[in-house]
PDB file of N, CA, C and O in Angstrom:
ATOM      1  N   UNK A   1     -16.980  26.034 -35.419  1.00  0.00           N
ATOM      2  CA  UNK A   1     -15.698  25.825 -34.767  1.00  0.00           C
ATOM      3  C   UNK A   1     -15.396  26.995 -33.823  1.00  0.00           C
ATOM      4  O   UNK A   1     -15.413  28.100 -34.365  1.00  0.00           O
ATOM      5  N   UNK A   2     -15.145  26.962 -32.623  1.00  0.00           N
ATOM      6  CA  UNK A   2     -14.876  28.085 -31.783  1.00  0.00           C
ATOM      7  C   UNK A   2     -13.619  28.168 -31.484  1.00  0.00           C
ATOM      8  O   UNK A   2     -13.084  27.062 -31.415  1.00  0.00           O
ATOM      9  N   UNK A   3     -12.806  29.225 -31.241  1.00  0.00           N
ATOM     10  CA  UNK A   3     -11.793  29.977 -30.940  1.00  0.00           C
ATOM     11  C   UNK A   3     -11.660  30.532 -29.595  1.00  0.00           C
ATOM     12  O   UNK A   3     -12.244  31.486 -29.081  1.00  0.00           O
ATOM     13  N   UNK A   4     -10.944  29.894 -29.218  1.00  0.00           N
ATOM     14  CA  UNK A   4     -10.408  30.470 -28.135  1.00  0.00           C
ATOM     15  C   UNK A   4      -9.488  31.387 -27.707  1.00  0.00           C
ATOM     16  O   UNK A   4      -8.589  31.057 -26.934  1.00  0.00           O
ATOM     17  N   UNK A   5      -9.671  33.048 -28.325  1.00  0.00           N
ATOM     18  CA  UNK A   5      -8.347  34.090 -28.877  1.00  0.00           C
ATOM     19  C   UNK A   5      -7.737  33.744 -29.515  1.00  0.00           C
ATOM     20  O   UNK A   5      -7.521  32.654 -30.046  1.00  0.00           O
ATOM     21  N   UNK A   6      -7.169  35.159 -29.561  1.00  0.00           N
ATOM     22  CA  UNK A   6      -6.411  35.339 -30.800  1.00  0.00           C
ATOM     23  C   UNK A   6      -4.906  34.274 -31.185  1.00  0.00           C
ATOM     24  O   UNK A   6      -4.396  34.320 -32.304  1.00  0.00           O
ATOM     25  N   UNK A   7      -4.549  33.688 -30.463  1.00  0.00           N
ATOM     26  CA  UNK A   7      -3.151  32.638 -30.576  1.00  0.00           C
ATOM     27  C   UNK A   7      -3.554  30.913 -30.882  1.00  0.00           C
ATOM     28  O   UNK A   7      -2.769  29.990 -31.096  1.00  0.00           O
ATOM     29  N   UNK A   8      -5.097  30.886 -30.810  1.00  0.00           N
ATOM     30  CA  UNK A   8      -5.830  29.503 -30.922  1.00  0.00           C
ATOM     31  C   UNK A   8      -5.404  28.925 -31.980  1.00  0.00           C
ATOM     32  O   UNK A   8      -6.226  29.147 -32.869  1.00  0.00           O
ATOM     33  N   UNK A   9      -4.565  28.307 -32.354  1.00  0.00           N
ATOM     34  CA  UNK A   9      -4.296  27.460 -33.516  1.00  0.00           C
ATOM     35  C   UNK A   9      -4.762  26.299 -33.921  1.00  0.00           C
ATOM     36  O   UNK A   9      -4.316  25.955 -35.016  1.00  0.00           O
ATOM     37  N   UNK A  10      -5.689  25.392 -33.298  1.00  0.00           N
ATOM     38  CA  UNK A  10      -5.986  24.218 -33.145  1.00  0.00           C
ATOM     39  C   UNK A  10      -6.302  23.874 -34.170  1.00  0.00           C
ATOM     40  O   UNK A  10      -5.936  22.771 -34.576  1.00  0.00           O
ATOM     41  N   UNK A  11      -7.142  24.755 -34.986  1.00  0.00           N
ATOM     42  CA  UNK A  11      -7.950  24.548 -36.358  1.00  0.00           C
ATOM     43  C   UNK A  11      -7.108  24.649 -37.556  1.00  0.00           C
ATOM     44  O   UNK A  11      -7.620  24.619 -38.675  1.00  0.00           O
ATOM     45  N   UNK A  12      -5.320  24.815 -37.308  1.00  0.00           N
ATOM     46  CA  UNK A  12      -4.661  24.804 -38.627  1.00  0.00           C
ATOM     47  C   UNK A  12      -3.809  23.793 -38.272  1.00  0.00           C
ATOM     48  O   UNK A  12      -3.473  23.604 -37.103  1.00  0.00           O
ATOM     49  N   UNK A  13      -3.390  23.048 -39.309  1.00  0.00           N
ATOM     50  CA  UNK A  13      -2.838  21.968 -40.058  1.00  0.00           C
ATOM     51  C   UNK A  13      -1.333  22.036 -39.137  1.00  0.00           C
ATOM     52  O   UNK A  13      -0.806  23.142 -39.025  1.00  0.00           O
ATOM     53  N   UNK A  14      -0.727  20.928 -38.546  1.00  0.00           N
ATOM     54  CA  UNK A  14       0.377  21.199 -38.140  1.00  0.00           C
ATOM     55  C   UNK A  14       1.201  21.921 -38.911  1.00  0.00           C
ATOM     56  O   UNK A  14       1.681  23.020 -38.631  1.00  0.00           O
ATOM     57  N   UNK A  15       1.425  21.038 -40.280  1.00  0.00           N
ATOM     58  CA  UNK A  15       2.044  21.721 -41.344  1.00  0.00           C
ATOM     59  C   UNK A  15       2.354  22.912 -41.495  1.00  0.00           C
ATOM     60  O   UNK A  15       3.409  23.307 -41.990  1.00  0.00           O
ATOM     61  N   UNK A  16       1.502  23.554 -41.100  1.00  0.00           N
ATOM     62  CA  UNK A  16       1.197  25.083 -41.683  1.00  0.00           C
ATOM     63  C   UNK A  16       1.862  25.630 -40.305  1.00  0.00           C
ATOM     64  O   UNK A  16       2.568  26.630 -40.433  1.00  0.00           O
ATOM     65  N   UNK A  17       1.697  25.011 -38.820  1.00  0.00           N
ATOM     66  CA  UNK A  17       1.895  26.041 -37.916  1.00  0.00           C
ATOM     67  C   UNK A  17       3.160  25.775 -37.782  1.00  0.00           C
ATOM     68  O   UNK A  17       3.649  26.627 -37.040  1.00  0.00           O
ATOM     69  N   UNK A  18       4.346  24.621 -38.311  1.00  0.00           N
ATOM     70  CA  UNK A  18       5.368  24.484 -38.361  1.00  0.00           C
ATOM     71  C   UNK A  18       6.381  25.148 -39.367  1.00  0.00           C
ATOM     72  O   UNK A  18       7.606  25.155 -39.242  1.00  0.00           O
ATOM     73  N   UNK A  19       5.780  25.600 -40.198  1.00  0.00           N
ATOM     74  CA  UNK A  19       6.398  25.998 -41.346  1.00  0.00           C
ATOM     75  C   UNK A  19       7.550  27.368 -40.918  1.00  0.00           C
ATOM     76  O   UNK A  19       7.329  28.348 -40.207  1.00  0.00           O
ATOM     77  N   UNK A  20       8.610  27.036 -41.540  1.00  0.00           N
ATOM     78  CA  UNK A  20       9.579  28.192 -41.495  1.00  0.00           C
ATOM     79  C   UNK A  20       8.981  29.983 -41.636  1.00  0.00           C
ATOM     80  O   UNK A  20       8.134  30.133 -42.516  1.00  0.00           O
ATOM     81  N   UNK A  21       9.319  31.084 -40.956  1.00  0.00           N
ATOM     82  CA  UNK A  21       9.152  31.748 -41.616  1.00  0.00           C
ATOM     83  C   UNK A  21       9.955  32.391 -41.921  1.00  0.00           C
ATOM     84  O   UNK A  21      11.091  32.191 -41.492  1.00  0.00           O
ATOM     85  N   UNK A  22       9.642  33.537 -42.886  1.00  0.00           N
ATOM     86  CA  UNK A  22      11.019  34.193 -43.623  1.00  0.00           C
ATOM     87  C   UNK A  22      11.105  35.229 -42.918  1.00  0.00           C
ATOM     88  O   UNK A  22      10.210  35.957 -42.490  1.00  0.00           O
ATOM     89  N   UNK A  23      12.586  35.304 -42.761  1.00  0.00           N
ATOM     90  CA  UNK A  23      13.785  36.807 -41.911  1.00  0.00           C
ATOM     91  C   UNK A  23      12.960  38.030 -42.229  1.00  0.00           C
ATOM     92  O   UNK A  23      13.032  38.897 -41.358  1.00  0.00           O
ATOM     93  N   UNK A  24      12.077  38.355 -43.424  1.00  0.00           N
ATOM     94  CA  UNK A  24      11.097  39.219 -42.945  1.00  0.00           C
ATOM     95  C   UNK A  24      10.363  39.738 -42.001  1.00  0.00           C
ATOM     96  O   UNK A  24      10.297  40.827 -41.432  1.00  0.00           O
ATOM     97  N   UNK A  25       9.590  38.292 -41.930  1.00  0.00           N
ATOM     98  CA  UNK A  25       8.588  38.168 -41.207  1.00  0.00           C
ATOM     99  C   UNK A  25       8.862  38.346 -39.601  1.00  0.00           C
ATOM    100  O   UNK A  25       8.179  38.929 -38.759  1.00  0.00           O
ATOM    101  N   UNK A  26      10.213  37.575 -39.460  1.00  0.00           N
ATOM    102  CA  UNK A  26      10.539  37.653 -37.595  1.00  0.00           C
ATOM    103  C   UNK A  26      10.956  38.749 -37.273  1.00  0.00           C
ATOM    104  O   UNK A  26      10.779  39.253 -36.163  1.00  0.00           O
ATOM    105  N   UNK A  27      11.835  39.484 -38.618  1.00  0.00           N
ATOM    106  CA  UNK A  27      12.375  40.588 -37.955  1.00  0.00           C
ATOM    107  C   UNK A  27      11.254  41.794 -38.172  1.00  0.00           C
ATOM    108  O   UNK A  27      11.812  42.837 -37.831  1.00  0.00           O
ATOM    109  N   UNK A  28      10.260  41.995 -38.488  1.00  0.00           N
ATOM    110  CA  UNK A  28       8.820  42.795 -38.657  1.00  0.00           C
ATOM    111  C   UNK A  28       8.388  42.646 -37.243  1.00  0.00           C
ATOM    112  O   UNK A  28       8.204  43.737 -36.704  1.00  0.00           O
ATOM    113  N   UNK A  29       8.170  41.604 -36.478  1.00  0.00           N
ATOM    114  CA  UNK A  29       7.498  40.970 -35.598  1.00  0.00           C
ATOM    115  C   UNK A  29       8.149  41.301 -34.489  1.00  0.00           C
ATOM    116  O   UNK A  29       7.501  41.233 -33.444  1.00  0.00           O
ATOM    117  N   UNK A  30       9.263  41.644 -34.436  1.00  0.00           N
ATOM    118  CA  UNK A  30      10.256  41.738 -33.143  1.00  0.00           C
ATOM    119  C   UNK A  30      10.157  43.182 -32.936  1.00  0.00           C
ATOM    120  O   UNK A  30      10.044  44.034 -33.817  1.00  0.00           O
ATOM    121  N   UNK A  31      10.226  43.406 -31.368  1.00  0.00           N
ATOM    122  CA  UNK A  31       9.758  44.335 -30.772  1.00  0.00           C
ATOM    123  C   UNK A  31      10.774  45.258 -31.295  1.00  0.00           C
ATOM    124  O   UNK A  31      10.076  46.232 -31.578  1.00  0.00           O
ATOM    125  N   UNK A  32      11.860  45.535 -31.572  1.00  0.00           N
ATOM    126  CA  UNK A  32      12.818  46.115 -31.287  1.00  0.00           C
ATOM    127  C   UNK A  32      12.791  46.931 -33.356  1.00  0.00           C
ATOM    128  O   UNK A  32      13.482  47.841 -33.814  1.00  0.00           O
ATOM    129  N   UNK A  33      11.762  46.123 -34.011  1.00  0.00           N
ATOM    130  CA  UNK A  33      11.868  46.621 -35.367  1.00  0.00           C
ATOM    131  C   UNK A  33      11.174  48.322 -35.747  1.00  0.00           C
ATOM    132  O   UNK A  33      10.074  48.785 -35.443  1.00  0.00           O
ATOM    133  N   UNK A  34      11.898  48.716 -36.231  1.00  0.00           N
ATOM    134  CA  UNK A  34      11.281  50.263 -36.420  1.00  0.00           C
ATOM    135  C   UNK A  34      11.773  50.465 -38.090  1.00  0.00           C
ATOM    136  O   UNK A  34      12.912  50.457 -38.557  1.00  0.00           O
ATOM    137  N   UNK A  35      10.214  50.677 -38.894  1.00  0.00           N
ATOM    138  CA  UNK A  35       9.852  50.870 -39.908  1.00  0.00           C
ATOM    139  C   UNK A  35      10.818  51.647 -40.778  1.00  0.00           C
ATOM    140  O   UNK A  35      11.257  52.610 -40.149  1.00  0.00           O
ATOM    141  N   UNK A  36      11.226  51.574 -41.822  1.00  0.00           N
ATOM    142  CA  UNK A  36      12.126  52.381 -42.579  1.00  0.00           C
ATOM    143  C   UNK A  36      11.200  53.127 -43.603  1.00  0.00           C
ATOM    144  O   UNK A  36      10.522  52.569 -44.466  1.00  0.00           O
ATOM    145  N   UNK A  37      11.277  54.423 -43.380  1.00  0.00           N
ATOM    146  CA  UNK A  37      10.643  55.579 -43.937  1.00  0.00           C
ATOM    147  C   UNK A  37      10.979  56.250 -45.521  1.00  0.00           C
ATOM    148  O   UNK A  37      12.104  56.727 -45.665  1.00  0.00           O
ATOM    149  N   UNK A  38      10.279  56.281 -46.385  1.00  0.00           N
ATOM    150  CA  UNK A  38      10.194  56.453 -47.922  1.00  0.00           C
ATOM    151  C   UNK A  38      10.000  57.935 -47.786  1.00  0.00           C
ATOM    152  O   UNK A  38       9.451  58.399 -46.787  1.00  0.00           O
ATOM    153  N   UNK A  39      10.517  58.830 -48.948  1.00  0.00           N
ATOM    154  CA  UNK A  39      10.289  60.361 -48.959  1.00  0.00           C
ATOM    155  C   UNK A  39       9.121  60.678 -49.975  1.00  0.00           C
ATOM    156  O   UNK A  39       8.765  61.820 -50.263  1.00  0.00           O
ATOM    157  N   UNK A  40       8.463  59.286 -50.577  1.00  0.00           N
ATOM    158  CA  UNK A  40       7.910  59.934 -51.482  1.00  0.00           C
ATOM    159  C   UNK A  40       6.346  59.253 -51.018  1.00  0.00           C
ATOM    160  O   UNK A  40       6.244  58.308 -50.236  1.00  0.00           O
ATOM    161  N   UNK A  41       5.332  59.859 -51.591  1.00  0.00           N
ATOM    162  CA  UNK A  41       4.064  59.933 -51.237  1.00  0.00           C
ATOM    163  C   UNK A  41       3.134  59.041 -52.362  1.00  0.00           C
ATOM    164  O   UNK A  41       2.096  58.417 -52.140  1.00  0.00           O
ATOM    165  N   UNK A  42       3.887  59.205 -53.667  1.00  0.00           N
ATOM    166  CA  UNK A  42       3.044  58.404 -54.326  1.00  0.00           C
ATOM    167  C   UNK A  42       2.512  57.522 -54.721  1.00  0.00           C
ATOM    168  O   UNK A  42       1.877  57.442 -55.772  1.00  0.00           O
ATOM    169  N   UNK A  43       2.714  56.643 -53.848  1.00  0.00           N
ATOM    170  CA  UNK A  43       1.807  54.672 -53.624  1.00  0.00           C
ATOM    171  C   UNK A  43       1.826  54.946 -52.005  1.00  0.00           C
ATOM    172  O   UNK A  43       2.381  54.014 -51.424  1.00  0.00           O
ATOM    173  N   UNK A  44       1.409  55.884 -51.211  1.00  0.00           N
ATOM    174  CA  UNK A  44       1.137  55.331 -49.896  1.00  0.00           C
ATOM    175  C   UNK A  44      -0.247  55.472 -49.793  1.00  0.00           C
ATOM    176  O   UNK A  44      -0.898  56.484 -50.052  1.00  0.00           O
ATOM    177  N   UNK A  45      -0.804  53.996 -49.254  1.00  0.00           N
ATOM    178  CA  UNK A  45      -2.115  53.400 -49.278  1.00  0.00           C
ATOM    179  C   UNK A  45      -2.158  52.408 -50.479  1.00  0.00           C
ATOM    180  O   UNK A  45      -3.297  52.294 -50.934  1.00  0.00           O
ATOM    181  N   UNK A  46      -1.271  51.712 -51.067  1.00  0.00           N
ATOM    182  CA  UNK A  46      -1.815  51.208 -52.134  1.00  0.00           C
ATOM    183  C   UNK A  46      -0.125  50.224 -52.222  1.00  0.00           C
ATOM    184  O   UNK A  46       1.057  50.550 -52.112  1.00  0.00           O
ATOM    185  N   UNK A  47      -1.039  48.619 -52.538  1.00  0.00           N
ATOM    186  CA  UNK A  47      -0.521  47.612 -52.703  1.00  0.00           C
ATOM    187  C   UNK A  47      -0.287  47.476 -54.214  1.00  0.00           C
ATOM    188  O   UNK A  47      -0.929  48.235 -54.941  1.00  0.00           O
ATOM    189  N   UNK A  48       0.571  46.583 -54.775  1.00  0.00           N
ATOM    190  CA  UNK A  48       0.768  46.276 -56.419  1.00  0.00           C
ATOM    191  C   UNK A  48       1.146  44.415 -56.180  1.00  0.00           C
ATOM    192  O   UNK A  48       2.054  43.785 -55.638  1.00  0.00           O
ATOM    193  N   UNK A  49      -0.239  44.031 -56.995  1.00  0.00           N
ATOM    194  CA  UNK A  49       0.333  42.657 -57.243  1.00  0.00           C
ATOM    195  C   UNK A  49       1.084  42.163 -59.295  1.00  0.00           C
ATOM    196  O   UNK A  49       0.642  42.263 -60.440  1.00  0.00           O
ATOM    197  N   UNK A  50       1.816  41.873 -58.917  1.00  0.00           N
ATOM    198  CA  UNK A  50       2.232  41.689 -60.165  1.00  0.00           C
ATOM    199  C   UNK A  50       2.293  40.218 -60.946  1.00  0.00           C
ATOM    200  O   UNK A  50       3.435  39.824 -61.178  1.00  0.00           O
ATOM    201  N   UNK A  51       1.292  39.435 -61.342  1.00  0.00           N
ATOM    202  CA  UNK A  51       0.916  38.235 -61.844  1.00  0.00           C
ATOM    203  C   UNK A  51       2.233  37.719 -62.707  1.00  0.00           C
ATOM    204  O   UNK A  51       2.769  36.645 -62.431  1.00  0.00           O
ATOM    205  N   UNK A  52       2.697  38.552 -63.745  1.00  0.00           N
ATOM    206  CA  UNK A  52       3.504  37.651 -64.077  1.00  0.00           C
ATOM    207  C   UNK A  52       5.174  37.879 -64.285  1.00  0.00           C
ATOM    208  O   UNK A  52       6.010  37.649 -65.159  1.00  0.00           O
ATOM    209  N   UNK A  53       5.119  38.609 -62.632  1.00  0.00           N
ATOM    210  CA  UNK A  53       6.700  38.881 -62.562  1.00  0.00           C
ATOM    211  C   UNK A  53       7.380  37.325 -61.979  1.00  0.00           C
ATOM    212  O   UNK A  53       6.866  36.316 -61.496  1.00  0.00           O
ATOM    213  N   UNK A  54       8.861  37.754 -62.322  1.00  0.00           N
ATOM    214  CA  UNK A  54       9.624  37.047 -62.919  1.00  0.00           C
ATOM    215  C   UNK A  54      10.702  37.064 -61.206  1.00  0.00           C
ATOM    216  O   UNK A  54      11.317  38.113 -61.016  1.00  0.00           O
ATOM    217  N   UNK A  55      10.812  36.254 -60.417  1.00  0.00           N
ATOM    218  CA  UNK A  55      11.475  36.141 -59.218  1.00  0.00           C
ATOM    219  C   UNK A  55      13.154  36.203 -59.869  1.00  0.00           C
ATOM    220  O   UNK A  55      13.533  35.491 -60.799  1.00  0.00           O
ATOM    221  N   UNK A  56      13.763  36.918 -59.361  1.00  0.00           N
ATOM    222  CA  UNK A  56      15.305  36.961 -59.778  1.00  0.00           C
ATOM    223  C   UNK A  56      15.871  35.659 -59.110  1.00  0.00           C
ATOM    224  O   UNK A  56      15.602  35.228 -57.989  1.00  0.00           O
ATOM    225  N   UNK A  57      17.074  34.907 -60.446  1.00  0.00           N
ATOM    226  CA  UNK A  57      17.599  33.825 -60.024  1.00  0.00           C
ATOM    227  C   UNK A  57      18.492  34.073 -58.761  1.00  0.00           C
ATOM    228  O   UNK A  57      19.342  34.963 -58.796  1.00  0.00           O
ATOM    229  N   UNK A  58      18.242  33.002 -57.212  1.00  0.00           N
ATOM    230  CA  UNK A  58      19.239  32.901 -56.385  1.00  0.00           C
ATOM    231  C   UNK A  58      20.037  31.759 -56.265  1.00  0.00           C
ATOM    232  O   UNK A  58      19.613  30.762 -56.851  1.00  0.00           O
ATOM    233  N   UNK A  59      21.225  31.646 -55.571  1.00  0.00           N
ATOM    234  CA  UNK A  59      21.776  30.917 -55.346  1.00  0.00           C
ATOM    235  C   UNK A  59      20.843  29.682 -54.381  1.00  0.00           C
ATOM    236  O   UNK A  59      19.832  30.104 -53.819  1.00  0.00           O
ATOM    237  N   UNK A  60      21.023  28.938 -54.298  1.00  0.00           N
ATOM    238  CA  UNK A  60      20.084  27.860 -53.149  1.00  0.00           C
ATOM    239  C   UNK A  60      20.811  28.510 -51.188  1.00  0.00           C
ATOM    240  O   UNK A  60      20.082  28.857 -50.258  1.00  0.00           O
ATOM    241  N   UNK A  61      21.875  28.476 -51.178  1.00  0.00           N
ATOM    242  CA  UNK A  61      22.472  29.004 -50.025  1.00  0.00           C
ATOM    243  C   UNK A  61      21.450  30.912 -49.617  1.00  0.00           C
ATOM    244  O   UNK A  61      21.287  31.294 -48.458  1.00  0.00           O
ATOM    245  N   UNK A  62      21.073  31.538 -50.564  1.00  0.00           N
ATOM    246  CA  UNK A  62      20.660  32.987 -50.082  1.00  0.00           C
ATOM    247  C   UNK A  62      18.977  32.167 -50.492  1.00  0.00           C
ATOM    248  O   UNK A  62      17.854  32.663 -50.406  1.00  0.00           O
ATOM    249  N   UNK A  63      19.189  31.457 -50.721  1.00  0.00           N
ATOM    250  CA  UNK A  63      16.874  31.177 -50.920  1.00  0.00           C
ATOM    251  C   UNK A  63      16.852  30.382 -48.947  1.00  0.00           C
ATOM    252  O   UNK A  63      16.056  30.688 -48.059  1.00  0.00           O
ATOM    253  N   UNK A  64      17.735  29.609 -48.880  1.00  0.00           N
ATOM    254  CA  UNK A  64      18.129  29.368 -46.915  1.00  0.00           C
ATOM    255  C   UNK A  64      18.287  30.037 -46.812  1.00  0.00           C
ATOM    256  O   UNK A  64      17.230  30.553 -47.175  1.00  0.00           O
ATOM    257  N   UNK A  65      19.099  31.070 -46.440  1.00  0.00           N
ATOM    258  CA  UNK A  65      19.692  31.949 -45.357  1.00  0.00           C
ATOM    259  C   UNK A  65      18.229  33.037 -45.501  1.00  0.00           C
ATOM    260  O   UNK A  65      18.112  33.733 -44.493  1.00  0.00           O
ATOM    261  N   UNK A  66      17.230  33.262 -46.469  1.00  0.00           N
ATOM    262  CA  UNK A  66      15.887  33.943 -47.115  1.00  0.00           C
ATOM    263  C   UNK A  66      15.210  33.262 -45.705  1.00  0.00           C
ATOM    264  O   UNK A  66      15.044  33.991 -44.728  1.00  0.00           O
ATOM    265  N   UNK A  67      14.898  32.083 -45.665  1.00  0.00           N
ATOM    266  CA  UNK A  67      13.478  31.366 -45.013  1.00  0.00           C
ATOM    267  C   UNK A  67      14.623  30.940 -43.751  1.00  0.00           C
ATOM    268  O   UNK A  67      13.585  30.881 -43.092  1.00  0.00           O
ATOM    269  N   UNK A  68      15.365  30.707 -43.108  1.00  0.00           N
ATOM    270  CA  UNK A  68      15.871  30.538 -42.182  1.00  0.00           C
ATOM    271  C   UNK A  68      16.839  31.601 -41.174  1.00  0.00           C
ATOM    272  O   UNK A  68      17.509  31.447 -40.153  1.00  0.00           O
ATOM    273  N   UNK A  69      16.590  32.447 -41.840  1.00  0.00           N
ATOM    274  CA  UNK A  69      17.229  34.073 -40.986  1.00  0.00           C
ATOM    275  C   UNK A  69      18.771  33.972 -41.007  1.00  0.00           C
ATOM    276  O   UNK A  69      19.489  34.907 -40.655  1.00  0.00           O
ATOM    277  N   UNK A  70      19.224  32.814 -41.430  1.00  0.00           N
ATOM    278  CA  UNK A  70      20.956  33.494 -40.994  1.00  0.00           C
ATOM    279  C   UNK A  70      21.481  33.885 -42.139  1.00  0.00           C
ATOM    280  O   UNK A  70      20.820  34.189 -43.132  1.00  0.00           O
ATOM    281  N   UNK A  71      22.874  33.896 -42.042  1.00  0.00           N
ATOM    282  CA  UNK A  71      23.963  34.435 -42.930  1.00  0.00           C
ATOM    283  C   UNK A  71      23.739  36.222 -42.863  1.00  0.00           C
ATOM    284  O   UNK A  71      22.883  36.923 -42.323  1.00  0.00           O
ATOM    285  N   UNK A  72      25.055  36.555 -43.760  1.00  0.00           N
ATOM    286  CA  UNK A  72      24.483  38.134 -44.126  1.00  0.00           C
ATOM    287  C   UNK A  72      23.727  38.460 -44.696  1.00  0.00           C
ATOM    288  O   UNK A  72      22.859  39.265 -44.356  1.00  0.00           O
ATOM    289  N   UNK A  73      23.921  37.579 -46.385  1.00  0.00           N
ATOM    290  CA  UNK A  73      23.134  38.062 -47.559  1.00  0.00           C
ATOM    291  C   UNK A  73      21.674  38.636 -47.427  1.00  0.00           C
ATOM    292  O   UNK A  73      20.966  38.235 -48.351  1.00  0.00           O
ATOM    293  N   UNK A  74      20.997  39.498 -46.499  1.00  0.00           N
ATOM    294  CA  UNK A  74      19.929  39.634 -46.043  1.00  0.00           C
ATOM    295  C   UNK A  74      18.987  39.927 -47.402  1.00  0.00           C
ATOM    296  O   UNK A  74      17.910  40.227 -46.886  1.00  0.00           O
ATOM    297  N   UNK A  75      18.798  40.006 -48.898  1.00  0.00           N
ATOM    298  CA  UNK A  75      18.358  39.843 -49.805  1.00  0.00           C
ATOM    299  C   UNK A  75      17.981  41.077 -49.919  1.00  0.00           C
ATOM    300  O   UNK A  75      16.767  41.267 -49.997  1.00  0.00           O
ATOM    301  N   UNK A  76      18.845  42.183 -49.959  1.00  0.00           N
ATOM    302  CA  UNK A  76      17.718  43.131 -49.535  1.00  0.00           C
ATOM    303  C   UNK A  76      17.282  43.699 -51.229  1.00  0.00           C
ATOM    304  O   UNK A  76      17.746  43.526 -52.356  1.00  0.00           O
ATOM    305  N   UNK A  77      15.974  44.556 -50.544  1.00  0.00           N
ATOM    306  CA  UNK A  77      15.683  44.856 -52.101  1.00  0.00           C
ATOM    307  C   UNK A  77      16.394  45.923 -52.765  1.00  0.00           C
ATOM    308  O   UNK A  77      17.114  46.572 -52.007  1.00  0.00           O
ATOM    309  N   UNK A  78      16.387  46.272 -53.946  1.00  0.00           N
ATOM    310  CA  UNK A  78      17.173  47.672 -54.186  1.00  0.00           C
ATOM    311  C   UNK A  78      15.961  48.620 -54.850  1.00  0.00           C
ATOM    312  O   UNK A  78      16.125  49.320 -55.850  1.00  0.00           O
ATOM    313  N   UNK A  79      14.781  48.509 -54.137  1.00  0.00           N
ATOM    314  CA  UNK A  79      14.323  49.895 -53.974  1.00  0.00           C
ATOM    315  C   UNK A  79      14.674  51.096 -53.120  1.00  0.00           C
ATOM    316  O   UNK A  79      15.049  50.790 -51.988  1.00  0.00           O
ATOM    317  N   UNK A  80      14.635  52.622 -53.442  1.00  0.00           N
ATOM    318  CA  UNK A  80      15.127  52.714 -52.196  1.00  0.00           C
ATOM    319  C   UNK A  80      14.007  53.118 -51.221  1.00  0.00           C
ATOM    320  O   UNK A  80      14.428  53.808 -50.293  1.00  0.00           O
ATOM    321  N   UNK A  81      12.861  52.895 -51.201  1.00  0.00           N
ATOM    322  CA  UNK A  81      12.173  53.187 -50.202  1.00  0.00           C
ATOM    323  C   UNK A  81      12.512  51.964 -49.547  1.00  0.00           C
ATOM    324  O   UNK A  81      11.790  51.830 -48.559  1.00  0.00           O
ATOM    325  N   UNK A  82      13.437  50.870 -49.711  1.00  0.00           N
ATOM    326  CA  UNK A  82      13.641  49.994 -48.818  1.00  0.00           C
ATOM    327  C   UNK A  82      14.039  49.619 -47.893  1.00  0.00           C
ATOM    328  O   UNK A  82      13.741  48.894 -46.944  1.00  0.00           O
ATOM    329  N   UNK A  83      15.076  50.428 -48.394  1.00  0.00           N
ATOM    330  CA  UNK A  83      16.869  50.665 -47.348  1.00  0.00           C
ATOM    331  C   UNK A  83      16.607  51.252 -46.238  1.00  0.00           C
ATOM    332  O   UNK A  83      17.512  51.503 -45.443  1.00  0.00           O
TER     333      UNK A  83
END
């Protein structure tokens, strides 16, 4: 299957190239985003997957306003390397 650069989508599923993404993701992506900086050193370079954590209950209105970018409730996390 050949590719035609990097934006070639042809080879994925409409589905998939339609799919919502989450207020994360757009606001990461947007030029204007600048990284929020952690003071501490000890997990930089290193990911954590956690198999059998437990997603905190939301309302259905903040799991939308999550995958569709509006409202305030921006979900944020309360780590504070987050803020």
């Amino acid at each position: 299957m050949a590719v035609d650069g990097d934006e070639d989508l042809r080879h994925f599923h409409e589905e998939f190239r339609n799919m919502p993404l989450p207020r994360s993701v757009t606001m990461t992506a947007s030029p204007s985003f600048r990284p929020k900086r952690c003071n501490s050193d000890t997990f930089r370079g290193f990911s954590f997957v956690q198999n059998d954590f437990i997603l905190p209950e939301r309302a259905k209105g903040e799991v939308e306003d999550y995958w569709k970018g509006g409202g305030e409730g921006d979900l944020d996390s309360e780590s504070d390397c987050a803020r």
